[in-house]
C-alpha positions, 0 to 999 in steps of 0.5 A: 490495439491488443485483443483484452483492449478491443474487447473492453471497448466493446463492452464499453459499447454496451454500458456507457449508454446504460449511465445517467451521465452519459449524453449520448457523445462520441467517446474515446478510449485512452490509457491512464496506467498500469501498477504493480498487478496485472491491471490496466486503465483507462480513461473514457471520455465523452465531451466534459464527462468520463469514466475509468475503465478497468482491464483485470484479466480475470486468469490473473485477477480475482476483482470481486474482493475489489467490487465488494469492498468498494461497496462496504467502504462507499456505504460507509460514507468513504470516497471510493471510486463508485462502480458504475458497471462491472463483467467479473467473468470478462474482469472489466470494470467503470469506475467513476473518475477521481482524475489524475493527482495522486497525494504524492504529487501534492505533498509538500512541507506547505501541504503535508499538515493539511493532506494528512489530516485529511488522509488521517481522518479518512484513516480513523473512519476506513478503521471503523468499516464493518461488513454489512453481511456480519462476516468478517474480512480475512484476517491477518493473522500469523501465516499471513504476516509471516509469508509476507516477511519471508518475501524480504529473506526469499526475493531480496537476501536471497535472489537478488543479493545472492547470499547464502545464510549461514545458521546464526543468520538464519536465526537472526532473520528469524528472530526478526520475523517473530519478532515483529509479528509477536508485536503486530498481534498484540494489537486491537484489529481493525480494517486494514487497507493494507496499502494505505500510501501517498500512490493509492489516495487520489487528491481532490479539491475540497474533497476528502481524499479518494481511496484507491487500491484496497482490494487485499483489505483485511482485518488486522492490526491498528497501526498497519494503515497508519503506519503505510502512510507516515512511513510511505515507501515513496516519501519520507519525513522529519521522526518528529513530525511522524511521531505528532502524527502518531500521538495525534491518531492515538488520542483520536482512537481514545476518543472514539472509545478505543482502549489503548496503550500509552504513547510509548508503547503505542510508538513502539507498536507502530515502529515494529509494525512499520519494521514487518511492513518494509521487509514485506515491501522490499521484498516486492520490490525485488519480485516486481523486478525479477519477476515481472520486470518492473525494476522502477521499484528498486528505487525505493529500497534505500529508503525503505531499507532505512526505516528497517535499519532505524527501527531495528537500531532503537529496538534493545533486541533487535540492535545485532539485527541492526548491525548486520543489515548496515555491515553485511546487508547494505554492502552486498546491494551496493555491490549488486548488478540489480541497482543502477549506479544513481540508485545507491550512489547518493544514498546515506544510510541512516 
């Protein structure tokens, strides 16, 4: 046992008995998971009741955005882990238990219908969130989205692919970024999870699904959360389907009152909203392998470099972008020593 590890438990010691549900039990400690931050958890048991424990240390994680907005969502009705206790000082934290079955394991082509319509009016009710204080969360705006793409050009071109970009490139990439943007900052602004997908909802049986993971919410455009979970980076589907998700939350919007354009622009927003959104992922990825040693991400730049390539090859000026991802881009990542032979060998770029 590590010392953060004895020192949760100690913690623990003083705040399981301060809970209503707890009986008084022996408990037990044991782990759950990591993610892609500095966090830990754990789960604590003690006979048919139990807890996830948090270990955040507090010089890497700041948790307090985490326990105020938990707050806010849980007032408004949606179902969020409920803090039973937290040290920000110590960065730890109880949690109620949603247990262990992410959406992801639970999707299928039987049960995709049924889970996204619940995840997606979990969506339409997370948008209408408002602080109760009045202030406003951090809002993505243009410095924001624009450190988040330059992660794809500085991690991903640059430090794992290893190129070098001549001037016309450097403009290209610019032109993409700008791009993107411009199209994100037309949108109505709304809370945004910024990381609404199939590993961040927990499913429970006949429940709403739990909500997880929303500690870098903001305030910002309307596609982005949609946009996370039809175009997850873990898991992919038929356009057809995704584009009568879309309609679908579109006409839902209209009928809560939001003024919006039609379906086609609409699409078109969601596309380049997805097209910022993967270069920020992709970048990730690779910095979560290079600099933190978690190279299990890579696996999911093909696909994620697909939607790019898709979305840059159905945009009119962005199509030379298009171009130079599948004739420069993809050729230099099959060439990487960063991808294991079984990442790439199988993959079809679309």
């Amino acid at each position: 046992m590590d010392q953060r590890c004895a020192q949760l438990k100690n913690w623990l010691e003083q705040e399981l008995p301060k809970l209503d549900t707890y009986d008084g039990c022996e408990w037990q400690l044991s782990a759950v998971s990591g993610d892609a931050s500095f966090r830990r958890y754990f789960r604590a048991q003690s006979g048919d009741m139990s807890w996830i424990a948090v270990d955040a240390p507090p010089e890497k994680e700041n948790s307090l955005p985490f326990v105020t907005i938990a707050g806010e969502l849980e007032s408004a009705g949606i179902s969020v882990p409920h803090i039973h206790a937290h040290d920000l000082s110590q960065g730890f934290m109880l949690l109620e238990d949603f247990g262990d079955d992410l959406y992801m394991a639970k999707l299928n082509e039987t049960t995709v219908g049924r889970l996204y319509g619940q995840a997606l009016d979990t969506l339409l009710a997370m948008q209408e969130c408002q602080p109760s204080n009045g202030r406003m969360f951090p809002l993505y705006d243009r410095p924001l989205l624009s450190r988040e793409v330059e992660l794809f050009r500085e991690w991903f071109l640059q430090k794992l692919l290893g190129m070098t970009l001549d001037e016309q490139e450097q403009e290209m990439v610019e032109f993409l970024f700008n791009y993107v943007i411009d199209a994100a900052l037309e949108q109505p602004t709304v809370f945004v999870h910024r990381d609404y997908h199939s590993r961040n909802l927990m499913y429970r049986e006949n429940k709403a699904p739990g909500v997880i993971d929303f500690q870098d919410a903001v305030e910002g455009p309307l596609t982005y959360d949609l946009v996370s979970i039809l175009r997850d980076c873990y898991i992919s589907w038929p356009d057809e389907q995704v584009y009568e998700w879309v309609e679908d939350f579109r006409l839902s919007l209209i009928e809560r009152g939001k003024v919006l354009p039609d379906s086609i622009y609409f699409k078109r927003w969601f596309d380049l909203m997805g097209a910022q959104r993967h270069l920020k992922a992709i970048g990730i990825f690779v910095r979560l392998n290079i600099r933190d040693g978690k190279s299990g991400y890579l696996a999911d730049i093909p696909r994620t470099m697909n939607y790019l390539i898709a979305v840059a090859a159905k945009t009119e000026e962005l199509k030379p972008i298009a171009g130079w991802l599948v004739q420069k881009v993809v050729p230099q990542m099959r060439q990487s020593p960063y991808f294991e032979a079984n990442v790439l060998d199988n993959w079809v770029v679309e």
